[in-house]
Backbone bond lengths (Angstrom), bond angles and torsions (degrees), N, CA, C in turn:
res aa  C-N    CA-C-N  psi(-1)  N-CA   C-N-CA  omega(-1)  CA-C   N-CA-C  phi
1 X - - - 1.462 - - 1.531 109.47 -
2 X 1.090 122.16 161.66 1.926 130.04 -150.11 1.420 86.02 -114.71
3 X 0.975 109.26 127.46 1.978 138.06 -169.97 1.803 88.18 -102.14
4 X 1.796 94.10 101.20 1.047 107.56 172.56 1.733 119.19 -102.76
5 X 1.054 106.14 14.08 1.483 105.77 -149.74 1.884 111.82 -63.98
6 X 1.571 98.88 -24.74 1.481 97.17 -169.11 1.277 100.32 -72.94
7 X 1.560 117.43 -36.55 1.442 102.53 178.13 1.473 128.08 -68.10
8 X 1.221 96.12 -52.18 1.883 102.40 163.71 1.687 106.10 -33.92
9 X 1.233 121.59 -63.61 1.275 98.25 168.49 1.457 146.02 -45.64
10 X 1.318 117.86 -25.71 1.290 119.65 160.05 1.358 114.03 -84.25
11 X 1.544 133.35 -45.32 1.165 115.63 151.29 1.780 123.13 -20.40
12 X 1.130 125.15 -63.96 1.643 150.57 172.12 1.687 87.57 -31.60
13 X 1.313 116.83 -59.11 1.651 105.45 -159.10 1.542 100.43 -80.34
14 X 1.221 134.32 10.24 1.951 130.41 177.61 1.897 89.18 -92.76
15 X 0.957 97.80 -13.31 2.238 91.20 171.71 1.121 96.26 -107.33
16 X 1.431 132.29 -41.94 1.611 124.35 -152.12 1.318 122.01 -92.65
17 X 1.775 129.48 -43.91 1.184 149.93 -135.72 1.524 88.90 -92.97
18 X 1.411 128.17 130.24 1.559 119.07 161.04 1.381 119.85 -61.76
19 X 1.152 135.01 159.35 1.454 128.90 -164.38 2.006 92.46 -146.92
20 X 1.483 93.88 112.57 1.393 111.23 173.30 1.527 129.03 -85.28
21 X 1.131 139.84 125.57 1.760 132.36 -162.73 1.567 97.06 -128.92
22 X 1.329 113.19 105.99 1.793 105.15 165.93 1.839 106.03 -100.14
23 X 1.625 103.76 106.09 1.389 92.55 149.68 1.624 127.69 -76.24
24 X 1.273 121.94 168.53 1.065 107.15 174.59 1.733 103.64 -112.65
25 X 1.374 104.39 -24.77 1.816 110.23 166.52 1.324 100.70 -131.06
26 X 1.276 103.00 -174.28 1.587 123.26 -156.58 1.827 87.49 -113.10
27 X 1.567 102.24 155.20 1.565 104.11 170.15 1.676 133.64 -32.34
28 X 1.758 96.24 -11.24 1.487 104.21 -158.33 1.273 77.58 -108.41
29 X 0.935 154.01 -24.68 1.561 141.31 -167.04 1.306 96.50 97.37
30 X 1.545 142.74 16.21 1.666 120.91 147.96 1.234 119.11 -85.67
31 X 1.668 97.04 138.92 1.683 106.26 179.42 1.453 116.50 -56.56
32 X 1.171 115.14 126.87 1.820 125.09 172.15 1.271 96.19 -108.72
33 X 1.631 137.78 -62.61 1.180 121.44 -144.91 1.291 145.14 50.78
34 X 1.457 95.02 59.30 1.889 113.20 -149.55 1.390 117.90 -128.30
35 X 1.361 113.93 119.67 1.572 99.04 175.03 1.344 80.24 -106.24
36 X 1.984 92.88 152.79 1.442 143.62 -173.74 1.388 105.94 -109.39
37 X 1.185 141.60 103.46 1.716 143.28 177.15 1.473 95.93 -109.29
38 X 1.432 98.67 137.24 1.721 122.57 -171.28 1.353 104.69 -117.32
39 X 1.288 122.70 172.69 1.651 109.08 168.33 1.045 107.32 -92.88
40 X 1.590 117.78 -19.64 1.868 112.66 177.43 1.614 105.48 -158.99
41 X 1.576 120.14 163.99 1.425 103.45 158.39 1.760 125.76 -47.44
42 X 1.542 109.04 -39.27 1.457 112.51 -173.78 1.804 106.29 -71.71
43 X 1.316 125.53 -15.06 1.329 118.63 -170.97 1.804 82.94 -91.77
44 X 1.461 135.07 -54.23 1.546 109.78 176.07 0.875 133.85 -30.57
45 X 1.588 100.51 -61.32 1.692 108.05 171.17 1.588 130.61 -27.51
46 X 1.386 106.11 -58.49 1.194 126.75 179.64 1.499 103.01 -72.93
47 X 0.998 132.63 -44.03 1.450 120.36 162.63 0.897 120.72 -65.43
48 X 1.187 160.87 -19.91 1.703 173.10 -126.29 1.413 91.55 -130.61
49 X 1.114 105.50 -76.32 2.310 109.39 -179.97 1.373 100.83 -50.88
50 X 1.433 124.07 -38.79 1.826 96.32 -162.98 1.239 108.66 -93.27
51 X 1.614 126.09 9.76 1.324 118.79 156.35 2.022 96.13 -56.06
52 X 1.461 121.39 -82.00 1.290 118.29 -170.27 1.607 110.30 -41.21
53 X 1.310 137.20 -20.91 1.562 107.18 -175.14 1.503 103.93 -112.59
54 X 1.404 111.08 48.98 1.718 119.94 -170.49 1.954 88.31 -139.37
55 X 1.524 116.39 -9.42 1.197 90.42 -159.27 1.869 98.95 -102.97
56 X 1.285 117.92 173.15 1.517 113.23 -147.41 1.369 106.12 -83.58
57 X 1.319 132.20 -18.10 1.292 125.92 -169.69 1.305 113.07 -139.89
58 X 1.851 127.03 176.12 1.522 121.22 167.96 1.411 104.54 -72.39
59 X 0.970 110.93 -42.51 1.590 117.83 -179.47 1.719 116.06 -41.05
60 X 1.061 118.56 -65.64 1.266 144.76 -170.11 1.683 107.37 -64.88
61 X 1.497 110.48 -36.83 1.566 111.52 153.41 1.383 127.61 -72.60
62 X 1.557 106.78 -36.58 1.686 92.68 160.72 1.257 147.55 -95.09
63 X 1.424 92.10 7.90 1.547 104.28 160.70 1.854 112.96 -79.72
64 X 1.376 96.72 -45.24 1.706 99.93 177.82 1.920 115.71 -76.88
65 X 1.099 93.43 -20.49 1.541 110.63 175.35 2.116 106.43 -63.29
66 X 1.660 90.87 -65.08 1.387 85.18 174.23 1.491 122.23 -59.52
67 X 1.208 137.10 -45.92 1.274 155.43 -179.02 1.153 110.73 -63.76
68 X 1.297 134.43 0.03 1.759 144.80 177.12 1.811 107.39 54.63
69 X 1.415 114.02 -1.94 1.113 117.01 173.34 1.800 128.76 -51.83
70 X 1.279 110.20 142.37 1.649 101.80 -176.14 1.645 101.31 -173.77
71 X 0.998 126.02 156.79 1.846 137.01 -165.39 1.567 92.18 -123.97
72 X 1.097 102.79 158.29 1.872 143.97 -172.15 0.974 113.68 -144.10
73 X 1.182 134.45 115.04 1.547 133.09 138.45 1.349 131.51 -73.97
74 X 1.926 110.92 111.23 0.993 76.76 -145.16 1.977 88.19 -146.12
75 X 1.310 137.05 111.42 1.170 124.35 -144.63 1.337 126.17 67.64
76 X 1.413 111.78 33.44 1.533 126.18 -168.01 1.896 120.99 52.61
77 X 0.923 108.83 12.72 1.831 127.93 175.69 1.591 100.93 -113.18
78 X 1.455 111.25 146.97 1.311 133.01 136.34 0.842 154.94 -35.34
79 X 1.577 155.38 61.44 0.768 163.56 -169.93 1.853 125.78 -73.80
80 X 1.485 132.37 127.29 0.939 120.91 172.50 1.581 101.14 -140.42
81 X 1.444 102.66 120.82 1.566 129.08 -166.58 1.371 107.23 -101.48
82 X 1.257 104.74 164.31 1.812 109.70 157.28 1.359 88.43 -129.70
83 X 1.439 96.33 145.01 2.046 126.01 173.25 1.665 94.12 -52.39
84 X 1.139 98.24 141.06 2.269 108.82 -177.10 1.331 73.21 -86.87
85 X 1.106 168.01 13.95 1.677 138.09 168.82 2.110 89.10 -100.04
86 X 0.857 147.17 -17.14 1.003 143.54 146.43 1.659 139.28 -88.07
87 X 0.956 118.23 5.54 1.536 135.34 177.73 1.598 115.44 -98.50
88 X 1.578 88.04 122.39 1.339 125.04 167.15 1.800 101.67 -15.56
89 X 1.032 161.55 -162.63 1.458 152.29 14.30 1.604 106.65 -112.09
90 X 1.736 91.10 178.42 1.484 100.36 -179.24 1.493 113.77 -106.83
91 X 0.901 93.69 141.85 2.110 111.95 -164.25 2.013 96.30 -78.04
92 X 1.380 104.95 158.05 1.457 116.83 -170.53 1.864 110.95 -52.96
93 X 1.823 100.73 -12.17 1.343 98.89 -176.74 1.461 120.16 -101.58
94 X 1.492 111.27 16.67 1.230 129.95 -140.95 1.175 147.76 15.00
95 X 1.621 95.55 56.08 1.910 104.15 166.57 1.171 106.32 -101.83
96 X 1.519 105.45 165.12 1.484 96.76 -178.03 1.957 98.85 -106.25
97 X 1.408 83.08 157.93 1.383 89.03 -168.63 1.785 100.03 -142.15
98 X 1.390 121.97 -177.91 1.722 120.59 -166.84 1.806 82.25 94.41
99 X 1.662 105.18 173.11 1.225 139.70 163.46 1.884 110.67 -87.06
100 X 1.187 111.58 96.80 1.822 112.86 161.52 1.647 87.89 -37.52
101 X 1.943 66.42 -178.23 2.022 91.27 -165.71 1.616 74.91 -103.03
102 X 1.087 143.50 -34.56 1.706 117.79 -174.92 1.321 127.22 -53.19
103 X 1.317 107.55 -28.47 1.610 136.97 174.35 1.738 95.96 -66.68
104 X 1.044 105.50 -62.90 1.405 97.65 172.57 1.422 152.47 -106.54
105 X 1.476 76.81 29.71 1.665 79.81 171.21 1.710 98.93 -109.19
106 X 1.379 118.37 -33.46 1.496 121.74 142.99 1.676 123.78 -11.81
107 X 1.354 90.40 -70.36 1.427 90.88 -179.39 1.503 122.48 -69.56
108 X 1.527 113.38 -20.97 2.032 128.57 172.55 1.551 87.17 -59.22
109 X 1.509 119.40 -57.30 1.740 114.40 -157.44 1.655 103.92 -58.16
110 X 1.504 105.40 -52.00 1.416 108.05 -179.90 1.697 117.91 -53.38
111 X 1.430 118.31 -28.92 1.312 87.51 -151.95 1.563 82.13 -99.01
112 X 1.070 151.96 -21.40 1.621 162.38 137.56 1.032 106.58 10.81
113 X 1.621 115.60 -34.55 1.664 112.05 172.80 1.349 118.38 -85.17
114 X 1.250 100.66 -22.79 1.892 113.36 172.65 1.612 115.49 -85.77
115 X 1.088 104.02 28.30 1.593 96.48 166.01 1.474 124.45 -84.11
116 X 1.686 113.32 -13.37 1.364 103.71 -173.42 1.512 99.29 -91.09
117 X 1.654 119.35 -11.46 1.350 120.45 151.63 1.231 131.10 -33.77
118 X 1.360 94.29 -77.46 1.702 114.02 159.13 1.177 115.91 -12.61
119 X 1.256 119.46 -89.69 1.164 153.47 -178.42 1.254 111.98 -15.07
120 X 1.558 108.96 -39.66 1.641 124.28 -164.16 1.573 98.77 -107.12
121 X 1.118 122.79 -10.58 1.398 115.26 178.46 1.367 130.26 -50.89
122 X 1.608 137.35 137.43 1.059 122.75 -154.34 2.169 101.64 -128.67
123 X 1.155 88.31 18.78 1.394 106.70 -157.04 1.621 115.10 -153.74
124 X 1.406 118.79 149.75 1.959 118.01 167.50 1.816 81.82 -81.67
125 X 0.869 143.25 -81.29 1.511 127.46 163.91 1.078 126.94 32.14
126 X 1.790 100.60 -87.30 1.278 103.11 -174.25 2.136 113.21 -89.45
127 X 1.201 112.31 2.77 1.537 134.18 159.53 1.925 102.47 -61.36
128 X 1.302 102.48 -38.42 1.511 100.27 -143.60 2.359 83.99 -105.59
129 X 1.151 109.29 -15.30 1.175 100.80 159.90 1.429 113.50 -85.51
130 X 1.458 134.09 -26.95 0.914 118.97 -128.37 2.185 69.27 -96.08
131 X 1.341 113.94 -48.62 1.635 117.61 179.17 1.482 109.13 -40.64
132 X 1.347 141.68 -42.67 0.706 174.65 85.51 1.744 121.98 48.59
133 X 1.340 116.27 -57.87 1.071 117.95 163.65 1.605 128.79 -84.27
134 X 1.310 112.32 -2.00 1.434 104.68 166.46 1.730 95.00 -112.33
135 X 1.792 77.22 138.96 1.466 107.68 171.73 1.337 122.59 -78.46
136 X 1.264 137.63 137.31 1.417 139.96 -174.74 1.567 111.33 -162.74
137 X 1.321 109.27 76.20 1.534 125.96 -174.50 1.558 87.47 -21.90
138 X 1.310 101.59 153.26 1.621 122.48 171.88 1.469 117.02 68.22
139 X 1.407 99.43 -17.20 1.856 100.39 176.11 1.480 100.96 -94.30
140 X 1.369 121.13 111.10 1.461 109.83 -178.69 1.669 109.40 -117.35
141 X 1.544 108.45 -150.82 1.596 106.18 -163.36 1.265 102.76 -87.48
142 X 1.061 134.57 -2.79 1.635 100.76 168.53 2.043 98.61 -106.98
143 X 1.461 110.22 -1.87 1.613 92.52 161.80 2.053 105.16 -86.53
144 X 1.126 124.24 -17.16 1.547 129.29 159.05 1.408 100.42 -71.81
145 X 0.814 169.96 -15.95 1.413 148.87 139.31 1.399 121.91 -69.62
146 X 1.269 110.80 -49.30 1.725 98.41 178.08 1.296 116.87 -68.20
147 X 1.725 124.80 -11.54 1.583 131.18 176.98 1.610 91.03 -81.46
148 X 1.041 139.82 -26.18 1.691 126.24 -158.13 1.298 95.39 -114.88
149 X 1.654 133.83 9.29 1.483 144.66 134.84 1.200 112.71 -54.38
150 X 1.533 123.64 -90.48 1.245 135.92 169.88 1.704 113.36 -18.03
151 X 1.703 92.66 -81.00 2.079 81.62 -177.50 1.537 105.08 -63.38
152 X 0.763 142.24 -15.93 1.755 133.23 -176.17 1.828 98.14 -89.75
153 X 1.089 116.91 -18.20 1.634 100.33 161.46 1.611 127.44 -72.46
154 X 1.430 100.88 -35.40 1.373 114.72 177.83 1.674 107.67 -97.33
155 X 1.366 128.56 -3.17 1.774 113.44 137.85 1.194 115.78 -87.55
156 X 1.901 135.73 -9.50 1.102 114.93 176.24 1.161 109.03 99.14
157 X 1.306 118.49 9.28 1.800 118.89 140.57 1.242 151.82 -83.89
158 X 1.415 121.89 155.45 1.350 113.48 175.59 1.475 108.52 -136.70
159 X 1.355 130.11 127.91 1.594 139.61 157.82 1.577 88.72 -36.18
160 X 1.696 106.70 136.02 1.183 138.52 138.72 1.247 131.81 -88.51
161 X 0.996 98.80 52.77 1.794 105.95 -166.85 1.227 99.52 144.16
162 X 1.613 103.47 148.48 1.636 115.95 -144.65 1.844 90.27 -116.65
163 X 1.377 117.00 125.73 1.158 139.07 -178.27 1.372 113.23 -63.91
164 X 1.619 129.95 148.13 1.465 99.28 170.29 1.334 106.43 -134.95
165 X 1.120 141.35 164.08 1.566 154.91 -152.35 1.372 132.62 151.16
166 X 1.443 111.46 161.02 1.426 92.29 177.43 1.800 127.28 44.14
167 X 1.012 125.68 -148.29 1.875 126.51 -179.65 1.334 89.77 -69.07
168 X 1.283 153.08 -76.34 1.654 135.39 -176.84 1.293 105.61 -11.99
169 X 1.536 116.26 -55.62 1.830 102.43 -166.26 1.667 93.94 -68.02
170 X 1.208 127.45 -53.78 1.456 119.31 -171.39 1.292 118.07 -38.25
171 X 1.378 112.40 -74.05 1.663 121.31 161.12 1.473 117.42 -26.38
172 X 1.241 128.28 -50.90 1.385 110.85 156.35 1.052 131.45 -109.14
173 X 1.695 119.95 68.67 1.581 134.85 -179.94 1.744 72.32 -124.44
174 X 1.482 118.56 -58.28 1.271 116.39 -176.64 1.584 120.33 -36.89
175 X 1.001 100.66 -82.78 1.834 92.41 153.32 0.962 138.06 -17.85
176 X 1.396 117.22 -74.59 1.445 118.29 165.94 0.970 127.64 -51.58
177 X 2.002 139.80 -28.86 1.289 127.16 125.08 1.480 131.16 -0.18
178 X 1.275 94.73 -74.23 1.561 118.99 -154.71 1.584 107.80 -69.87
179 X 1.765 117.11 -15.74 1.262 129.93 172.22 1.193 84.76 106.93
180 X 1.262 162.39 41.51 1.538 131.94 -163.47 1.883 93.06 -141.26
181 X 1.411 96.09 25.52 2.050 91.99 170.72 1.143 72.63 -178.47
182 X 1.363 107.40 150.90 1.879 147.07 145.88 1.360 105.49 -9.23
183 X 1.398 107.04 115.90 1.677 116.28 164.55 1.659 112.91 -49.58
184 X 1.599 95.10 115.31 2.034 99.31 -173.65 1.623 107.74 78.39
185 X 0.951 104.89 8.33 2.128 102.03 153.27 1.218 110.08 -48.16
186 X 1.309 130.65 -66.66 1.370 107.42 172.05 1.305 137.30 -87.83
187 X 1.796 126.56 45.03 1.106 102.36 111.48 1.125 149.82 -154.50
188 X 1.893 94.96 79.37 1.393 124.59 166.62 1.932 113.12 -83.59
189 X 1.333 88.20 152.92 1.558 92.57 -177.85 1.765 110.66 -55.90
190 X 1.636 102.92 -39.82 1.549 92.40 -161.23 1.739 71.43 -148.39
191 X 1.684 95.23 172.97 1.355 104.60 -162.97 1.911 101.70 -143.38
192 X 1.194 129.75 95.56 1.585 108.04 -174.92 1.346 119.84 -54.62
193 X 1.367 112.82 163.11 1.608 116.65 -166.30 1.513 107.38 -84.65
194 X 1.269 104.47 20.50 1.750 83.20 -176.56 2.023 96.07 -143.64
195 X 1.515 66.67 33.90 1.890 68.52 149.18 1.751 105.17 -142.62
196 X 1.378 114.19 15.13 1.297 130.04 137.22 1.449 121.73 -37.63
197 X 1.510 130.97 113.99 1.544 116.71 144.92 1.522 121.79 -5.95
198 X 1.307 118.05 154.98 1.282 123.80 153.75 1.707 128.95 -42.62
199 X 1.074 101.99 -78.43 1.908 96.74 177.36 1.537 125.54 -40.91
200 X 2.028 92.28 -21.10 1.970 79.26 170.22 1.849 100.50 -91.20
201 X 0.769 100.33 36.38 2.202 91.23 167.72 0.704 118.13 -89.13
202 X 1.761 151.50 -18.70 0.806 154.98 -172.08 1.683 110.72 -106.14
203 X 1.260 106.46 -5.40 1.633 101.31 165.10 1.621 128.27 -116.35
204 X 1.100 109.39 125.12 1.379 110.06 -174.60 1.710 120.80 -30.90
205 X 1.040 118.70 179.80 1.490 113.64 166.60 1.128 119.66 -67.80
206 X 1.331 130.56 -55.01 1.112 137.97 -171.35 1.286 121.16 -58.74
207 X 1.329 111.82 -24.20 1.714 127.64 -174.18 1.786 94.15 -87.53
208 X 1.463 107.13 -49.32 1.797 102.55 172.69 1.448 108.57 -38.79
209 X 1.506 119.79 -69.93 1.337 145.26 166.49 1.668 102.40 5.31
210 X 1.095 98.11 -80.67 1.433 135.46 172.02 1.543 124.16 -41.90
211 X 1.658 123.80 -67.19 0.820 142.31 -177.51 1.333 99.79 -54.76
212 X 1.508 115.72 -64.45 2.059 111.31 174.33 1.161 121.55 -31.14
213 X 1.509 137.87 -48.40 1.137 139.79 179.15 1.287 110.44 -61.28
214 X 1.470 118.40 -71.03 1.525 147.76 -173.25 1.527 106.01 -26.16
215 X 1.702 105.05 -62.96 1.651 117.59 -173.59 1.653 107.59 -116.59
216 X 1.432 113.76 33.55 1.634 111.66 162.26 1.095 112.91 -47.74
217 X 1.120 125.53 -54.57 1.986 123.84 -172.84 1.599 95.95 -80.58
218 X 1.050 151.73 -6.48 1.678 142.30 147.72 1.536 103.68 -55.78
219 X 1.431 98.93 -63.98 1.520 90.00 -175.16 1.428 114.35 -92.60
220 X 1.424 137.67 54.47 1.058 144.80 146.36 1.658 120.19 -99.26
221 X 1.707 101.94 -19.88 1.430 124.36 179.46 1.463 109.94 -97.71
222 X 1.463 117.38 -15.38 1.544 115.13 158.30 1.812 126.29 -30.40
């Protein structure tokens, strides 16, 4: 039997490890200057999505869906964030890099017409095609995946199979190195969870999703 234990251990730290977030402004662009301490990446997660399946309408998720926008309570105050996979800043060479809000507020107008799409969706699938087919230079696939997260939390979906992009594909190139996924897993679009190792069985896709990015340099030291 295949002695998984080092990985299981890093698996172990996506429940265990506290996970620290310093904004330096709030979604609106006021300065907070705030670190955010979680009990784990998987307790964010789950806090991060149930802002979208608490909020009152489809509408109202895809406007906040596109806009990476979402609130915390958090030290008994309010908080309203934008997702760091969509935020503005400038990189050590000073370009700026993240998705602007023109990019995405573009993409809120566009997909506004696809709500009666929505609506009919029977799947994060068919959510994540439906985000998916409109084009909006600068909105790319891993901002089309984290938008077909959001509204698919608040219809009550979940990807069956773990998407890849961005640090996800890295995180599992690492793997696939290491022998521990399908020669050229990464680079397939999506990958099912059960050609995953053992220690990822017990986590949904979306948490896999996640976990690749989160602990790429863990599991590069595997």
């Amino acid at each position: 039997m295949e002695d998984f234990s080092k990985l299981k251990s890093i698996v172990d730290l996506y429940f265990s490890k506290k996970y620290k977030l310093y904004k330096p402004k709030d979604a609106d662009g006021e300065e907070i200057n705030k670190w955010f301490e979680f009990e784990s990446r998987a307790k964010f997660l789950d806090s991060y999505l149930e802002y979208y399946q608490q909020l009152p309408d489809l509408e109202s998720v895809i406007i906040d869906a596109c806009t990476a926008k979402f609130k915390v309570l958090y030290e008994g105050q309010e908080y309203t964030l934008k997702h760091t996979h969509q935020e503005e800043f400038i990189d050590r060479d000073g370009k700026s890099r993240g998705v602007g809000n023109t990019v995405l507020f573009l993409m809120r107008s566009e997909l506004m017409h696809k709500v009666g799409e929505l609506r009919k969706a029977q799947s994060f699938e068919d959510v994540y095609e439906i985000v998916k087919s409109i084009k909006v230079n600068g909105f790319g696939e891993l901002s089309n995946y984290d938008t077909a997260i959001r509204i698919s939390s608040y219809l009550g979906f979940k990807p069956k199979d773990i998407y890849l992009h961005a640090g996800t594909k890295v995180g599992a190139e690492y793997l696939e190195n290491k022998g521990l996924l399908p020669k050229d897993s990464r680079h397939e679009a999506k990958i099912p969870t059960d050609v995953f190792p053992q220690p990822f069985q017990a986590l949904d896709a979306f948490q896999i999703e996640n976990f690749l990015c989160s602990f790429k340099d863990n599991l590069k030291e595997l």
